[in-house]
Structure formats: structure tokens, C-alpha cells
Predicted model as a PDB file, atoms N, CA, C, CB and O in Angstrom, pLDDT in the B-factor column:
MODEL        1                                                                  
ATOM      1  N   UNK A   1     150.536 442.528  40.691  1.00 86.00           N  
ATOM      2  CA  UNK A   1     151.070 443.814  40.984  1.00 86.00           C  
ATOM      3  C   UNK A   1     149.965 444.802  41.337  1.00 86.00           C  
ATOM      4  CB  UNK A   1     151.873 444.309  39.824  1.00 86.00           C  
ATOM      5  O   UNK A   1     148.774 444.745  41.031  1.00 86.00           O  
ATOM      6  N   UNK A   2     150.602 445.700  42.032  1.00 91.00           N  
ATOM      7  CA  UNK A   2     149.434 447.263  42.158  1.00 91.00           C  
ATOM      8  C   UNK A   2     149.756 448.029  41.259  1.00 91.00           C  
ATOM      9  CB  UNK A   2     149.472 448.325  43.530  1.00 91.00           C  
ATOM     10  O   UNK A   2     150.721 447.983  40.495  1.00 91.00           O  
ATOM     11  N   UNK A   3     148.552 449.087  41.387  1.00 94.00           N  
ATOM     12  CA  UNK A   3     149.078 450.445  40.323  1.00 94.00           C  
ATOM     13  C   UNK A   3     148.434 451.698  41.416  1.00 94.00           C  
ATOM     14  CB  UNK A   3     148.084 450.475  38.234  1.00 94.00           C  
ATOM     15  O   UNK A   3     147.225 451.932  41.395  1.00 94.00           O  
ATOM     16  N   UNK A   4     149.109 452.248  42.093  1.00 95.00           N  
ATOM     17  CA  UNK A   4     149.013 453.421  42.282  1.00 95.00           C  
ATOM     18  C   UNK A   4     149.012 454.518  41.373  1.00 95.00           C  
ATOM     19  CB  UNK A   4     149.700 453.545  42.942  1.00 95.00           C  
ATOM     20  O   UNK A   4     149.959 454.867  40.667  1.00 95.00           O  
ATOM     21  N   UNK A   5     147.365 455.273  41.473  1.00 91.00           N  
ATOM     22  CA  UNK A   5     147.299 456.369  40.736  1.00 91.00           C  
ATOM     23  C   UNK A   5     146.696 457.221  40.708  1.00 91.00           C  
ATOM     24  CB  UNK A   5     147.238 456.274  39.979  1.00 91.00           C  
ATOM     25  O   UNK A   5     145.983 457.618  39.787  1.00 91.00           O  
ATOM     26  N   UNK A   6     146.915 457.769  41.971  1.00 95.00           N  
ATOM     27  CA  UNK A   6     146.544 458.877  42.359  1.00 95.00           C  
ATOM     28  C   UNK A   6     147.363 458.874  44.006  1.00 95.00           C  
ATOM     29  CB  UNK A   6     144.825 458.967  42.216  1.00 95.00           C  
ATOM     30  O   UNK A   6     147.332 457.981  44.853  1.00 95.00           O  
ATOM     31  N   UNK A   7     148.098 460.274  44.057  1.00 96.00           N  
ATOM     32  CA  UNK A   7     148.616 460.220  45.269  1.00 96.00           C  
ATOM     33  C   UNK A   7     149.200 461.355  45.887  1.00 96.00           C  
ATOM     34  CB  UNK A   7     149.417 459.350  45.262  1.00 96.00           C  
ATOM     35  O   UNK A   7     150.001 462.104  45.327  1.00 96.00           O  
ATOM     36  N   UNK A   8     148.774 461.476  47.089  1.00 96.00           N  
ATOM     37  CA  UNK A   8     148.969 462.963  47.489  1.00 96.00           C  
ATOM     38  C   UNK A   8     150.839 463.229  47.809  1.00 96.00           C  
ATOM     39  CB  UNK A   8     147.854 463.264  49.133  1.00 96.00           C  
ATOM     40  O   UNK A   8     151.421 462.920  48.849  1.00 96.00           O  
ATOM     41  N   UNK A   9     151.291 463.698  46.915  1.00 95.00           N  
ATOM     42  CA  UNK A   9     152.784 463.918  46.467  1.00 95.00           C  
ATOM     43  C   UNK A   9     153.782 464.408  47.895  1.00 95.00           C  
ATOM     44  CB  UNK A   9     152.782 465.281  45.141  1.00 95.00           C  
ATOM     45  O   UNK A   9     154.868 464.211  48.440  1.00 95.00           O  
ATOM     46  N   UNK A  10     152.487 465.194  48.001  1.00 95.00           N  
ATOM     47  CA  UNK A  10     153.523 466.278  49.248  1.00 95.00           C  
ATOM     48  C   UNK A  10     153.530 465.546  50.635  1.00 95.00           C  
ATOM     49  CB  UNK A  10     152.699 468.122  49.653  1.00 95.00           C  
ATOM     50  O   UNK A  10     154.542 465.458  51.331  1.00 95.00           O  
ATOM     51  N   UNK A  11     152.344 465.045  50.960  1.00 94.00           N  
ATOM     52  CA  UNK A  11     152.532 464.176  52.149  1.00 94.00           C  
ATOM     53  C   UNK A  11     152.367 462.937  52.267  1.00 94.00           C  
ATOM     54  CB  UNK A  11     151.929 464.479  52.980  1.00 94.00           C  
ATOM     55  O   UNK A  11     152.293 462.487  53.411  1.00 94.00           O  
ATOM     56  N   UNK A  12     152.294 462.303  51.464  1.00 94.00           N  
ATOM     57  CA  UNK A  12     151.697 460.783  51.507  1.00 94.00           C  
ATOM     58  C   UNK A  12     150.165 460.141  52.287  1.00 94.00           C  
ATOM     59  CB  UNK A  12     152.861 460.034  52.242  1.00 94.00           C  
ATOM     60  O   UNK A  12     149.750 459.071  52.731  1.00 94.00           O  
ATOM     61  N   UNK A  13     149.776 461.302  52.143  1.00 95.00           N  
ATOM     62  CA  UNK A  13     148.173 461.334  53.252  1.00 95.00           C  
ATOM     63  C   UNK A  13     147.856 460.183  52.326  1.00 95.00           C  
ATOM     64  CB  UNK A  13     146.707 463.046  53.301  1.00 95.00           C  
ATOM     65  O   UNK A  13     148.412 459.143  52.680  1.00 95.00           O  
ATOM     66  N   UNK A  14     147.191 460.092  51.348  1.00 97.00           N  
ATOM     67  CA  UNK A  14     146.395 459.227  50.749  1.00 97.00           C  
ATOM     68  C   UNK A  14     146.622 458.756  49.306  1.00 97.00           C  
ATOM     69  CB  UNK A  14     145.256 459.738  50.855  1.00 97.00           C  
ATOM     70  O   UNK A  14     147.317 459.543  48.664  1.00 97.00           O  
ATOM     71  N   UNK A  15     146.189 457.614  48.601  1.00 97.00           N  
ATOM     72  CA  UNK A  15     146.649 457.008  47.804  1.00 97.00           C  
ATOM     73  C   UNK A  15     145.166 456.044  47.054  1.00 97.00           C  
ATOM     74  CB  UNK A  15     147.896 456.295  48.538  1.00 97.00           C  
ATOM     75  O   UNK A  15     144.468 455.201  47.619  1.00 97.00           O  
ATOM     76  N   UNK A  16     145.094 456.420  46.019  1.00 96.00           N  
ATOM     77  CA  UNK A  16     144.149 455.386  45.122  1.00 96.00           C  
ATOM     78  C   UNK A  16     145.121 454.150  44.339  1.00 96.00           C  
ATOM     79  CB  UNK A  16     143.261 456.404  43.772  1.00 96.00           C  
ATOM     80  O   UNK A  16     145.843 454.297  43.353  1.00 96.00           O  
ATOM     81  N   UNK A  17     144.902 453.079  45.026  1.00 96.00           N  
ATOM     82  CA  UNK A  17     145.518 451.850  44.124  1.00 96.00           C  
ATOM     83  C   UNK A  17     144.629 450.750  43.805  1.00 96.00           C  
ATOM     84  CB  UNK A  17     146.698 451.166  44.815  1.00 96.00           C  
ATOM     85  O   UNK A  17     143.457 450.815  44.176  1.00 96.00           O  
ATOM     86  N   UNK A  18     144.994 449.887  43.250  1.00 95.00           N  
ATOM     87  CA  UNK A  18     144.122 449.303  42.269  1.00 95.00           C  
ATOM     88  C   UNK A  18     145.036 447.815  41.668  1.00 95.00           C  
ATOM     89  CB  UNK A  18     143.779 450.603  40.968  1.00 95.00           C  
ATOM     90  O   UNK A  18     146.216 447.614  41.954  1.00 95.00           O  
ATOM     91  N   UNK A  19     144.398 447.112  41.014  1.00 91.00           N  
ATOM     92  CA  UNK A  19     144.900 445.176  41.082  1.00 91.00           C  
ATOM     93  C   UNK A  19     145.690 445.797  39.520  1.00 91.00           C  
ATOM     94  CB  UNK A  19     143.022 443.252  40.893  1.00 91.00           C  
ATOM     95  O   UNK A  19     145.941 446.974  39.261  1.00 91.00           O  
ATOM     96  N   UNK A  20     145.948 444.603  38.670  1.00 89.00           N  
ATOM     97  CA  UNK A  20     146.367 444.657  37.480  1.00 89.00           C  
ATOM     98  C   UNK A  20     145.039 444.644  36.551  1.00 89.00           C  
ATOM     99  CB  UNK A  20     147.360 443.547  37.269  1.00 89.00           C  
ATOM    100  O   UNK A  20     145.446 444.270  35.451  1.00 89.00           O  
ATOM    101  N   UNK A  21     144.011 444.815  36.493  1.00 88.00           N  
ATOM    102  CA  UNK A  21     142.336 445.481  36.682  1.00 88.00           C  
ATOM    103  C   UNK A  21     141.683 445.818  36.989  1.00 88.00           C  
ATOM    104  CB  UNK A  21     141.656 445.449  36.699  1.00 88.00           C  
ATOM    105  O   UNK A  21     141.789 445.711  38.211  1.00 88.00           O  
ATOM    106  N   UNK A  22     140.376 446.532  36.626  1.00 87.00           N  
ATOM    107  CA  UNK A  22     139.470 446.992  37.173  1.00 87.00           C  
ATOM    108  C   UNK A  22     138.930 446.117  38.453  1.00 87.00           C  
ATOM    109  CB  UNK A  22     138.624 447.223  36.184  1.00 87.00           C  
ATOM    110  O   UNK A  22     138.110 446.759  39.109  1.00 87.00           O  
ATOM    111  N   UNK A  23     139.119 445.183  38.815  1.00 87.00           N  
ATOM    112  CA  UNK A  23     138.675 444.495  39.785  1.00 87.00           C  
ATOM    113  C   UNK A  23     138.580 444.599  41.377  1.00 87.00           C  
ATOM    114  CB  UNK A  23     139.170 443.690  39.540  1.00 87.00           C  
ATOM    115  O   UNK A  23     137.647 444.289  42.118  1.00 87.00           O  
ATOM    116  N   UNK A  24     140.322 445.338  41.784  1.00 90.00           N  
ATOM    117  CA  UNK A  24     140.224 445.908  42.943  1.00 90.00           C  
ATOM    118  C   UNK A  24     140.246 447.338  43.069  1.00 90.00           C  
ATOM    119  CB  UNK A  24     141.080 445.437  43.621  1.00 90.00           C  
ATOM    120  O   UNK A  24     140.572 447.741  41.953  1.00 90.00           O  
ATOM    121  N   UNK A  25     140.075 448.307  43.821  1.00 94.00           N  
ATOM    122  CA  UNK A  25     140.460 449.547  43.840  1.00 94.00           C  
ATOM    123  C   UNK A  25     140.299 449.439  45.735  1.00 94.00           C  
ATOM    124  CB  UNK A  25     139.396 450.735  42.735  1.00 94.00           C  
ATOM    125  O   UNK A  25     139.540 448.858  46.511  1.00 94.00           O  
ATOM    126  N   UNK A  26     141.352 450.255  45.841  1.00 94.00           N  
ATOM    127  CA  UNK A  26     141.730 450.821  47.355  1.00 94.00           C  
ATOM    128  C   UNK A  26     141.867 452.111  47.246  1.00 94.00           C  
ATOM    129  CB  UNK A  26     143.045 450.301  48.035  1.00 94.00           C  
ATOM    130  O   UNK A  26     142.767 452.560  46.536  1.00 94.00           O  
ATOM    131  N   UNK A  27     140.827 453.111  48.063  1.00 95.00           N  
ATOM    132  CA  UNK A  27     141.473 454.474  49.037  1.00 95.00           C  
ATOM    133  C   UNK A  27     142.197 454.066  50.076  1.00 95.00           C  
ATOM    134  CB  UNK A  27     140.391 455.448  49.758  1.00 95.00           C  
ATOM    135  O   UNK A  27     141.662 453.483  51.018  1.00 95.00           O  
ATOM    136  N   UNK A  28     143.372 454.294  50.038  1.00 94.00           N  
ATOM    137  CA  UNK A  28     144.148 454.591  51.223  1.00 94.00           C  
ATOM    138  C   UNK A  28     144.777 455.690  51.673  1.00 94.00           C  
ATOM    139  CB  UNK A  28     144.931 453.935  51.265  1.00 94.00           C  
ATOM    140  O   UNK A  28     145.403 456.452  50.937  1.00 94.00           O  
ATOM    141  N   UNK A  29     144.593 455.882  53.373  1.00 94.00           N  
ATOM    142  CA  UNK A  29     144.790 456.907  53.667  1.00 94.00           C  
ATOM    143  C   UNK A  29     144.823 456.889  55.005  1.00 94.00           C  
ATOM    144  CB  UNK A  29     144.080 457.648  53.132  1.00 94.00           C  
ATOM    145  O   UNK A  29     143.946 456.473  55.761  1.00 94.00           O  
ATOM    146  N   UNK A  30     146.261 457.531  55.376  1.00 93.00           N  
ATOM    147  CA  UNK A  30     146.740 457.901  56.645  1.00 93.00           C  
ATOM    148  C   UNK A  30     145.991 458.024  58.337  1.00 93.00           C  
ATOM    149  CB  UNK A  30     147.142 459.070  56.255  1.00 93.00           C  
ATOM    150  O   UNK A  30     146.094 457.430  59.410  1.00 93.00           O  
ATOM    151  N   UNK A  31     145.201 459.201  57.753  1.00 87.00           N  
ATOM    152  CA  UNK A  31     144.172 459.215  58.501  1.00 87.00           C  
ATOM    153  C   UNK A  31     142.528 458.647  58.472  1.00 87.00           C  
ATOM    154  CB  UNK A  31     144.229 460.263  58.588  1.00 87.00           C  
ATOM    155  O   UNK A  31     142.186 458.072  57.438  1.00 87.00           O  
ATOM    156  N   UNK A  32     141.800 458.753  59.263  1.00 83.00           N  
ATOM    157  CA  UNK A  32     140.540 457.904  59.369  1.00 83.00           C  
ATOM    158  C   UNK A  32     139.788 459.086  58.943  1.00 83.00           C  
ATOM    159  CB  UNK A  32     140.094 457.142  60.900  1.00 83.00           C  
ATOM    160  O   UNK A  32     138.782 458.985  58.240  1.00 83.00           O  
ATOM    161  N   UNK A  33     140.243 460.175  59.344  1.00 83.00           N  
ATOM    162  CA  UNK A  33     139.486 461.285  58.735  1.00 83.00           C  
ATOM    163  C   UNK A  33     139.727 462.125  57.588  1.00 83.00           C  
ATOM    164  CB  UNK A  33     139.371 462.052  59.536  1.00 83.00           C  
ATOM    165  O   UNK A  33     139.928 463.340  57.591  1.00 83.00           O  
ATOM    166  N   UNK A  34     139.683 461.360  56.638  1.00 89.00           N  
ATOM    167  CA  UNK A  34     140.364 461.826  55.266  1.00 89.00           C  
ATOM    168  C   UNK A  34     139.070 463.008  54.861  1.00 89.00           C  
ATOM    169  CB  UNK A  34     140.615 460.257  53.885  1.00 89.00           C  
ATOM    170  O   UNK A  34     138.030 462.711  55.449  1.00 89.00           O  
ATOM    171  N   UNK A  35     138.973 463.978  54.186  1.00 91.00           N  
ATOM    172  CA  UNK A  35     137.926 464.992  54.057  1.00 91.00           C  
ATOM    173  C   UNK A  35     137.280 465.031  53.668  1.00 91.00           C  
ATOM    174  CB  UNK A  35     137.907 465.737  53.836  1.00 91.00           C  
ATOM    175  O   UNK A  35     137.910 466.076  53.509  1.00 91.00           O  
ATOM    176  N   UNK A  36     135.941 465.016  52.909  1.00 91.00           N  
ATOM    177  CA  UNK A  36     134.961 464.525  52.481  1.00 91.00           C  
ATOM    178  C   UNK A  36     135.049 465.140  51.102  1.00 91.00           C  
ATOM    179  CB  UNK A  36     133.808 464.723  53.309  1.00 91.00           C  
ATOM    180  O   UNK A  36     134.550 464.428  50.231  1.00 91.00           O  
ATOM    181  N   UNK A  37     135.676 466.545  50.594  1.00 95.00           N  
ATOM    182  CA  UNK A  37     135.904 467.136  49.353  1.00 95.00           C  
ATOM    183  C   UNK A  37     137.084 466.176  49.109  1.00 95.00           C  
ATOM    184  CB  UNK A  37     136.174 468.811  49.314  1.00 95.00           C  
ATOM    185  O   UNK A  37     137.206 466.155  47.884  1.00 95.00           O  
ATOM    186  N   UNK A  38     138.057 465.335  49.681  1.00 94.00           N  
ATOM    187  CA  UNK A  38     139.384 464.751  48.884  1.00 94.00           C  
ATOM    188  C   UNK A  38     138.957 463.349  48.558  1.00 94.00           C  
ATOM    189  CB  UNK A  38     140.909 464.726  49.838  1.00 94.00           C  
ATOM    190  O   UNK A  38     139.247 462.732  47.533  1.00 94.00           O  
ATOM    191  N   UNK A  39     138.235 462.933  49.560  1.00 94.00           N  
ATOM    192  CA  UNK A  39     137.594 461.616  49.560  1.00 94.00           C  
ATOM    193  C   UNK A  39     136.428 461.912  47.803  1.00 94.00           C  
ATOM    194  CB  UNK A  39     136.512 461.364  51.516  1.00 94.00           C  
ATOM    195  O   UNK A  39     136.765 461.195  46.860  1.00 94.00           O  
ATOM    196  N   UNK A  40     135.652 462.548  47.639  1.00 96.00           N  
ATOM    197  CA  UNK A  40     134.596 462.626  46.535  1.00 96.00           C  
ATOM    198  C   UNK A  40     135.668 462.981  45.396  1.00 96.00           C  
ATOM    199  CB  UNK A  40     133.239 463.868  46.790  1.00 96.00           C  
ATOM    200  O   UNK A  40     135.683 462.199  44.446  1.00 96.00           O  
ATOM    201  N   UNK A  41     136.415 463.874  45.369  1.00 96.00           N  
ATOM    202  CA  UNK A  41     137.894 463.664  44.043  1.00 96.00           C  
ATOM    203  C   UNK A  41     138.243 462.931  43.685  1.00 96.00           C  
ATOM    204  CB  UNK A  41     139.069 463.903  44.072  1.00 96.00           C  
ATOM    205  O   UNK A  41     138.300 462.771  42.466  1.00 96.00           O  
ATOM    206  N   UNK A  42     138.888 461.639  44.976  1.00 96.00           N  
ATOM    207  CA  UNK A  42     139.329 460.533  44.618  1.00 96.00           C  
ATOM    208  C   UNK A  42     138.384 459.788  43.976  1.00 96.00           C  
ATOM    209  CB  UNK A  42     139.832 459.946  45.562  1.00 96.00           C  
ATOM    210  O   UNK A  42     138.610 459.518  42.797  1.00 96.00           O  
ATOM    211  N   UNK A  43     137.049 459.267  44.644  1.00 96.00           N  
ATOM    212  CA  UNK A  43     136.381 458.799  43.807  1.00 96.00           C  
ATOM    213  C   UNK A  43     135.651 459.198  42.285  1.00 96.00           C  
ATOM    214  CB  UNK A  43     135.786 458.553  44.509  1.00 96.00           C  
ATOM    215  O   UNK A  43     135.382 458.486  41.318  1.00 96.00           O  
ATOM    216  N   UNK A  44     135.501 460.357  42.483  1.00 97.00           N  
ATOM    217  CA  UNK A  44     135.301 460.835  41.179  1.00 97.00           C  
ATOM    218  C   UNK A  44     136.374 460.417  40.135  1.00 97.00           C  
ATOM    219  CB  UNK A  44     135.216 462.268  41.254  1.00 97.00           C  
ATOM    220  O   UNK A  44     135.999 459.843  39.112  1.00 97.00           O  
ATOM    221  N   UNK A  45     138.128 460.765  40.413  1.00 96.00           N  
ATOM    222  CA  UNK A  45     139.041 460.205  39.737  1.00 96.00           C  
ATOM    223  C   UNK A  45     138.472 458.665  39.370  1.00 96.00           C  
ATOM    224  CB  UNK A  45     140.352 460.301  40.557  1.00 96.00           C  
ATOM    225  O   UNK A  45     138.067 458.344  38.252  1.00 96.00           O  
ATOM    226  N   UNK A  46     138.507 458.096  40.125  1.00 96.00           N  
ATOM    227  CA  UNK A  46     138.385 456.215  39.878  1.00 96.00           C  
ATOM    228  C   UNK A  46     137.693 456.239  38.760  1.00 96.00           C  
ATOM    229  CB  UNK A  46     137.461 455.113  41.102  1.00 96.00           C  
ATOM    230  O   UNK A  46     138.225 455.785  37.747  1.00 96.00           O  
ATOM    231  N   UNK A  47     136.268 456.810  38.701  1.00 96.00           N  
ATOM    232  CA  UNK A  47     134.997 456.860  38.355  1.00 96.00           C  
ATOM    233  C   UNK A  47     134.980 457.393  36.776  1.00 96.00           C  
ATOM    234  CB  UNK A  47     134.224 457.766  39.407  1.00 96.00           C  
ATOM    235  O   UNK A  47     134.134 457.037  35.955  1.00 96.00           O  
ATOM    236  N   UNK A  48     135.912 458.176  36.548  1.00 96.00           N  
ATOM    237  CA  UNK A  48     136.432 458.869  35.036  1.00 96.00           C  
ATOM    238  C   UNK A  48     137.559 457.442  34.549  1.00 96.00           C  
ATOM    239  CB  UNK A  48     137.573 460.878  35.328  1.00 96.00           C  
ATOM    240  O   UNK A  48     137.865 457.444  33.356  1.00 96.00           O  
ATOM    241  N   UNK A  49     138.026 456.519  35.242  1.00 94.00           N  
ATOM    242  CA  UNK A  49     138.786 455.628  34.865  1.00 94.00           C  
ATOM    243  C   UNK A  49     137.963 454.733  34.724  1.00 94.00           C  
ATOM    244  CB  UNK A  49     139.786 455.363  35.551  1.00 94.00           C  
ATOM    245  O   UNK A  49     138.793 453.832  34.602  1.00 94.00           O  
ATOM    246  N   UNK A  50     136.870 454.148  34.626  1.00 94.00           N  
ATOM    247  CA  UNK A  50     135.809 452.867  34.697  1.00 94.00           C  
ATOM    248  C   UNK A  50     136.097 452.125  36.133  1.00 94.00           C  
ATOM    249  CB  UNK A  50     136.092 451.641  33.287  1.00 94.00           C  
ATOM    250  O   UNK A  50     135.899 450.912  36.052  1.00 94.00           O  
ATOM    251  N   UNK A  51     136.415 452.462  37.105  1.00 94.00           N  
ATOM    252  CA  UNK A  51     136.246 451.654  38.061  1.00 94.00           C  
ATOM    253  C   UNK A  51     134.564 452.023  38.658  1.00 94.00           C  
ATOM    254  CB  UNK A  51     137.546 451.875  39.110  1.00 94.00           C  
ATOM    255  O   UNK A  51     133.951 453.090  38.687  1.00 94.00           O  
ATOM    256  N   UNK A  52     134.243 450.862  39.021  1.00 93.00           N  
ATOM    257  CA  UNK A  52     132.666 450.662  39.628  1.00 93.00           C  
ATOM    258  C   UNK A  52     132.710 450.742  40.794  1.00 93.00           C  
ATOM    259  CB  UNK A  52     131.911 449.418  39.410  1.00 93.00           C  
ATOM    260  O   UNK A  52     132.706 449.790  41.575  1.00 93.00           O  
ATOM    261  N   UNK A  53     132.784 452.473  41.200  1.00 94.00           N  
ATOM    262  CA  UNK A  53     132.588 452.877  42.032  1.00 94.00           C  
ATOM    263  C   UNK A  53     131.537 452.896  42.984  1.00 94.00           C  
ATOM    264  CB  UNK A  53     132.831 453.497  41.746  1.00 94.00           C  
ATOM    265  O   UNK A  53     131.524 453.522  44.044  1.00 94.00           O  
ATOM    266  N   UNK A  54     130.478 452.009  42.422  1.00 93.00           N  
ATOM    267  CA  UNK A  54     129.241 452.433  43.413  1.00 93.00           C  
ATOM    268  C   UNK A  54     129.244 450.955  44.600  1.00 93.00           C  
ATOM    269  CB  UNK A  54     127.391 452.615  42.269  1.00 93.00           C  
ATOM    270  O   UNK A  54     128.551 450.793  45.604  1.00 93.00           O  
ATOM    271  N   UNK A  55     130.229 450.111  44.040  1.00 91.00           N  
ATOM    272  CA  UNK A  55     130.924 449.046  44.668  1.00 91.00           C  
ATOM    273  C   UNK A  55     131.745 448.861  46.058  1.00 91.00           C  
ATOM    274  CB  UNK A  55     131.671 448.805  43.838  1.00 91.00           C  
ATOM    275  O   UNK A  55     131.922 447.920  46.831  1.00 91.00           O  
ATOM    276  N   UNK A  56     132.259 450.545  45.986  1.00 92.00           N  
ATOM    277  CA  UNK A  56     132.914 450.949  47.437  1.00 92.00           C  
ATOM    278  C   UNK A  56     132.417 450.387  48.707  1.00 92.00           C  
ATOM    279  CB  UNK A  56     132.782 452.388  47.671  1.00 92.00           C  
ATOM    280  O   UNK A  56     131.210 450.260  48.916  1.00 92.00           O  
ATOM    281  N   UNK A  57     133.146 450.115  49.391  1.00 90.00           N  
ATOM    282  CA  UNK A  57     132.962 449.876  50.296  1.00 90.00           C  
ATOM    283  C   UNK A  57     133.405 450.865  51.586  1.00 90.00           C  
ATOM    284  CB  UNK A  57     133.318 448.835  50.157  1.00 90.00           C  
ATOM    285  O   UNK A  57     134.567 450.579  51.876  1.00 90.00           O  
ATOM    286  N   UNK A  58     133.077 451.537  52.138  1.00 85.00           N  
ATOM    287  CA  UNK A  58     133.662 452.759  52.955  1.00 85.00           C  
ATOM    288  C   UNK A  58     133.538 452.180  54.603  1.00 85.00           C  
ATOM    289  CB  UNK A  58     132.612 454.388  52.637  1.00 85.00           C  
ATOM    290  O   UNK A  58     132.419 451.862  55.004  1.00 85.00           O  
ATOM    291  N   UNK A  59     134.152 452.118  55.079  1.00 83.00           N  
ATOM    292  CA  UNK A  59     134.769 451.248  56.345  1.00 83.00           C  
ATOM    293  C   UNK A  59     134.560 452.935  57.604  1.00 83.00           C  
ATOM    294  CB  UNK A  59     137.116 450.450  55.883  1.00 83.00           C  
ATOM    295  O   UNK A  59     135.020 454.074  57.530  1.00 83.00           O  
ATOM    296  N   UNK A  60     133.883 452.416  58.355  1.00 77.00           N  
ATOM    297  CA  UNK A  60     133.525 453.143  59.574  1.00 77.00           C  
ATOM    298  C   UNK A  60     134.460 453.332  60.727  1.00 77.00           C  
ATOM    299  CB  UNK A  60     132.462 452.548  60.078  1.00 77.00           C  
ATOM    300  O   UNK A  60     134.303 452.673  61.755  1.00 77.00           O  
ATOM    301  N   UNK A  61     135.295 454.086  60.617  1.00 73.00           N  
ATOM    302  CA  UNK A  61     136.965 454.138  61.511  1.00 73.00           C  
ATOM    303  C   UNK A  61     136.242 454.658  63.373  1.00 73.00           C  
ATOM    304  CB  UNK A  61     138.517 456.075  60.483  1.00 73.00           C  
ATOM    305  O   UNK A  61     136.897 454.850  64.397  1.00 73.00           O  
ATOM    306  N   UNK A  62     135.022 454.725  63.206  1.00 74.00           N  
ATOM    307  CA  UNK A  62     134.419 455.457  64.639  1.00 74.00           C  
ATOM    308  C   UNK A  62     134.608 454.281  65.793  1.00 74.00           C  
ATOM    309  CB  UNK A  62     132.499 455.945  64.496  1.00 74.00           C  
ATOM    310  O   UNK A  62     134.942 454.560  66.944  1.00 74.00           O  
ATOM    311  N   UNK A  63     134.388 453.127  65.402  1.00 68.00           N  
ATOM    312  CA  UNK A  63     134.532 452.353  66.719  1.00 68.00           C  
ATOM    313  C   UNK A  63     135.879 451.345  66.031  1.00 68.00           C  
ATOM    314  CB  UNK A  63     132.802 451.368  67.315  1.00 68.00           C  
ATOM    315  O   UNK A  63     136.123 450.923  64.901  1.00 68.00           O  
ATOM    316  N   UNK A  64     136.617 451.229  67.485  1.00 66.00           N  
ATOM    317  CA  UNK A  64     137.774 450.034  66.675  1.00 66.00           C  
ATOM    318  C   UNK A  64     137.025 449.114  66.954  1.00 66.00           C  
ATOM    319  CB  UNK A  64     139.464 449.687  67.206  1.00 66.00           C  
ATOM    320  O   UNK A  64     136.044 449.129  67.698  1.00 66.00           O  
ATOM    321  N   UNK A  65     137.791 447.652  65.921  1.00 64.00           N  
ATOM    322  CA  UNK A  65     137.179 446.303  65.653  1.00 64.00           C  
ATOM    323  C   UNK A  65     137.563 445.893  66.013  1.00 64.00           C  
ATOM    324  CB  UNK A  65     136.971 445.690  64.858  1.00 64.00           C  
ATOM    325  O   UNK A  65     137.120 444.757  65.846  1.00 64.00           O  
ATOM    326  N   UNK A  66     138.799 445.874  66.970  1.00 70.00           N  
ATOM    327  CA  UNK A  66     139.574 444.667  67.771  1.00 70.00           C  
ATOM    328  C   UNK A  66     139.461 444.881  68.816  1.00 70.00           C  
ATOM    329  CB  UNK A  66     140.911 444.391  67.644  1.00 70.00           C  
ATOM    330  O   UNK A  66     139.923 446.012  68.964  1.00 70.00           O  
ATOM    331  N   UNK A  67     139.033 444.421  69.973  1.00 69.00           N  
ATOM    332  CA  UNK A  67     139.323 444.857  71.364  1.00 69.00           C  
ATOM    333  C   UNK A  67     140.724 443.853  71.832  1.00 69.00           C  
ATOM    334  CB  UNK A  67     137.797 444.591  72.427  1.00 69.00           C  
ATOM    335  O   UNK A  67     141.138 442.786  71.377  1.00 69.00           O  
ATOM    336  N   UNK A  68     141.239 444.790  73.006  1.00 70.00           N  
ATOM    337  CA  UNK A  68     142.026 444.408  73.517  1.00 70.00           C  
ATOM    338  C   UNK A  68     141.954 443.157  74.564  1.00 70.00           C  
ATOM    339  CB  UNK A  68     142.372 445.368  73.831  1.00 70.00           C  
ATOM    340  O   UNK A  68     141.037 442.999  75.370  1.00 70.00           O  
ATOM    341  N   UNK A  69     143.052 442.318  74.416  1.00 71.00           N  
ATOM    342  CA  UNK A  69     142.900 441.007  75.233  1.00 71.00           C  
ATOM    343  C   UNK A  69     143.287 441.320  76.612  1.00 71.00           C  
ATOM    344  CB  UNK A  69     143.805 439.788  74.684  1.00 71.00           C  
ATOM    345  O   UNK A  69     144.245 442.034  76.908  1.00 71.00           O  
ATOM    346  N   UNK A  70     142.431 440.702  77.507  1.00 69.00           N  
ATOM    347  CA  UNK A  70     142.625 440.802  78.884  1.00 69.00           C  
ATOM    348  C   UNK A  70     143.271 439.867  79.803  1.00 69.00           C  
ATOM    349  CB  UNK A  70     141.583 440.951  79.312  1.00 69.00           C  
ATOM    350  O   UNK A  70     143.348 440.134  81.003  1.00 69.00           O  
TER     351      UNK A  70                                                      
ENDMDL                                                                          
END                                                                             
């Protein structure tokens, strides 16, 4: 199962979820440009929960990874 816990109520922009342990954690979020003050909250949140945050992995939305087939 997941556990969502943390989540932006009013719009569904973004979402901290996580495995049935500390093991996985996901930011997810709508946009690629999530804000850099909501983005450091969220992690700060994780980070007051024992998730090993310095583990993140932060994914570079500037170039896409798939190109299109020709």
C-alpha cells in the first residue's frame, strides 16, 4: 500500500507519498515547476518524519527523455 501525507487539499498540485516504510518516499506534483519554498516544506515535512531525505532524488523536467518516433 501507499500512504499519502502530505497534500495540497485545495488543488491537488502536489502530494508526499511513501511505501508501507520508510523505504520509499515520492514528491509528486502536477507541475514540473513545483516552487522551490513548497518543494523545501515538503521535504523538510519528510525529514521531521525520519525519512532519509538526503537520498532524494530530484529529476530534471528541463529536457524530455523520450523523443518522439519518426
Amino acid at each position: 500500500g501507499y500512504h499519502v501525507f502530505a497534500l495540497d487539499k485545495a488543488d491537488y498540485r502536489y502530494a508526499l507519498v511513501s511505501g508501507p516504510d520508510r523505504d520509499y518516499l515520492w514528491l509528486l506534483a502536477r507541475d514540473s515547476d513545483l516552487s522551490a519554498d513548497i518543494r523545501a516544506a515538503l521535504v523538510e515535512e519528510a525529514r521531521t518524519k525520519g525519512y532519509p531525505v538526503e537520498d532524494l532524488i530530484l529529476v530534471d523536467h528541463a529536457e524530455p527523455k523520450c523523443l518522439p518516433q519518426k
